[in-house]
N, C-alpha and C positions, 0 to 999 in steps of 0.2 A: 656272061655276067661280068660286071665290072666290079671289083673290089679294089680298096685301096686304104692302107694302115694311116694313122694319125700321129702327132705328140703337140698337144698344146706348148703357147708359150707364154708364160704371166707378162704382161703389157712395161709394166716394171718389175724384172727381175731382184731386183734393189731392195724394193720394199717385202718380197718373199726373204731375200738373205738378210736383212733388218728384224724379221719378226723370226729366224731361224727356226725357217720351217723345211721341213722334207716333204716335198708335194710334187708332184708329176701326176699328168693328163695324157692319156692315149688311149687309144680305141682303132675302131676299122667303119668302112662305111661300105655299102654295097647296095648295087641296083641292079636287079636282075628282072630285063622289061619295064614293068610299071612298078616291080615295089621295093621300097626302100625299107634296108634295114641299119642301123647304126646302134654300134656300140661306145658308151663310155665309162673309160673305168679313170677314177681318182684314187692314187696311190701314195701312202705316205702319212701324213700327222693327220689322222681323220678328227682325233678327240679336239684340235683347234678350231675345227670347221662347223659354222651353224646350219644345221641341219633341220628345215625347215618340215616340220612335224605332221602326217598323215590324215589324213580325211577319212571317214566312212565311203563318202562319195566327193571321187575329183570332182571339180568343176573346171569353166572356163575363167580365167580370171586375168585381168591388167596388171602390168609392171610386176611383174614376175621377176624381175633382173635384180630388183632393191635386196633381192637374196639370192643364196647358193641357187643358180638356175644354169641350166642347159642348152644352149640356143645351138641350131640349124640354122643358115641362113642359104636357099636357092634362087638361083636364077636361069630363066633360058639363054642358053649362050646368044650374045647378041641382040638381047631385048633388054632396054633398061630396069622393064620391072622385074621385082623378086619378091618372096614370101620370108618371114621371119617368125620361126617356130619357139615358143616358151616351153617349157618342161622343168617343174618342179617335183623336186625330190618327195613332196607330199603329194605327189599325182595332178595337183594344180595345172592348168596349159593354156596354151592361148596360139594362134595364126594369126597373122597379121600378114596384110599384104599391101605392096608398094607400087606406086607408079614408076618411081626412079627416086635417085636419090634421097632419102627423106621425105618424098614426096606422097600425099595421096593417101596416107597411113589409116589402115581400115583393117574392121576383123574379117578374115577369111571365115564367111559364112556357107560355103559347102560343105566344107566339113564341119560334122556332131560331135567327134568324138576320136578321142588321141590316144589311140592301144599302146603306153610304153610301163614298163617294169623297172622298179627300182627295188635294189637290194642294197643292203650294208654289212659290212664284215668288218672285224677289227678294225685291219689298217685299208680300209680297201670301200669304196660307193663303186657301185655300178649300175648303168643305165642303160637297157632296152629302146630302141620305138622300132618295132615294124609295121610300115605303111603304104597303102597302096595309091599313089602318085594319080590314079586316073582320072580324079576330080579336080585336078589342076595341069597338068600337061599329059601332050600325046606319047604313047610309046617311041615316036622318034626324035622328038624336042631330046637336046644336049644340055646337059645343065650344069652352071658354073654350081660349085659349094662352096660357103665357108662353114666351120667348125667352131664353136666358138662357147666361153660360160663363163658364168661372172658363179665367183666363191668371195664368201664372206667368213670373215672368221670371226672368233668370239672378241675381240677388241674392238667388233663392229667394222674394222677395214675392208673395204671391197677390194677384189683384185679381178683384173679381166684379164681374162686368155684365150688364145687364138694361133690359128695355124702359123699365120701370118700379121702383123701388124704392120698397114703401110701410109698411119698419118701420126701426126704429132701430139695427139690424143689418144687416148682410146678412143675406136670408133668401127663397131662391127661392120657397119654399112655401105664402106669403101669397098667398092665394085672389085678394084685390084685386090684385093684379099680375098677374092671366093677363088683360091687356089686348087681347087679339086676339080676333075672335069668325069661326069658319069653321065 
């Protein structure tokens, strides 16, 4: 099994210490075979953060990111395409998968259905997904990760966080930021 700890990093620090807020992102991620399991916890000024509100039943749904959302983003080591996973705190979700770069943007239609749990506590979100990887790569495919989620707080600001940030925007999609190797 491969396991490996997390801590996000807000895209501008600036505008977190501007809105003085106490926020931190960490979790763990782990692939053991074909399945993946990842956790995220957000720690700190929960009451600032909009917390996008619960379904009877999740669905599959677009632009997930315009709020508090949760992304995954995978690749096989050394193939330009990757998948880009949504996860909203309402159970909402979505696949997406890439040619390359930006390129070729379409829903990953083998997968029905995105098993993750979310809970909330005080000061504290935490997010679930465990997944079994066999409907998109084989047991010996290596896969770059990145880590990554957009938080929106109640002033309406978006803020984007990530393991790594390596262009002059935000932009989850930069190959060179899937800094995890499982």
């Amino acid at each position: 099994m491969n396991q490996q700890a997390f801590s996000l990093l807000p895209f501008k620090l600036q505008q977190i210490q501007d809105l003085g807020l106490n926020l931190k992102i960490i979790g763990n991620i782990a692939r053991n075979r074909n399945k993946l399991v990842i956790n995220y916890q957000v720690i700190g000024d929960i009451a600032e953060v909009i917390i996008p509100q619960g379904n009877n039943l999740p669905i599959r749904q677009n632009e997930l990111w315009e709020e508090t959302c949760f992304e995954l983003f995978l690749g096989i080591k050394d193939s330009p395409g990757y998948w880009e996973f949504n996860l909203s705190p309402n159970g909402n979700w979505n696949i997406y998968r890439f040619d390359d770069y930006r390129q070729g943007m379409r829903e990953e239609n083998t997968i029905k259905f995105l098993p993750f749990r979310f809970d909330q506590k005080a000061d504290t979100l935490l997010l679930t997904l465990e997944f079994d990887l066999e409907s998109l790569i084989s047991i010996n495919d290596l896969l770059d990760v990145s880590i990554t989620s957009v938080i929106k707080f109640k002033d309406e600001t978006l803020s984007y966080w990530a393991i790594s940030h390596s262009a002059q925007v935000a932009d989850f999609h930069q190959r060179d930021s899937f800094a995890i190797q499982l």
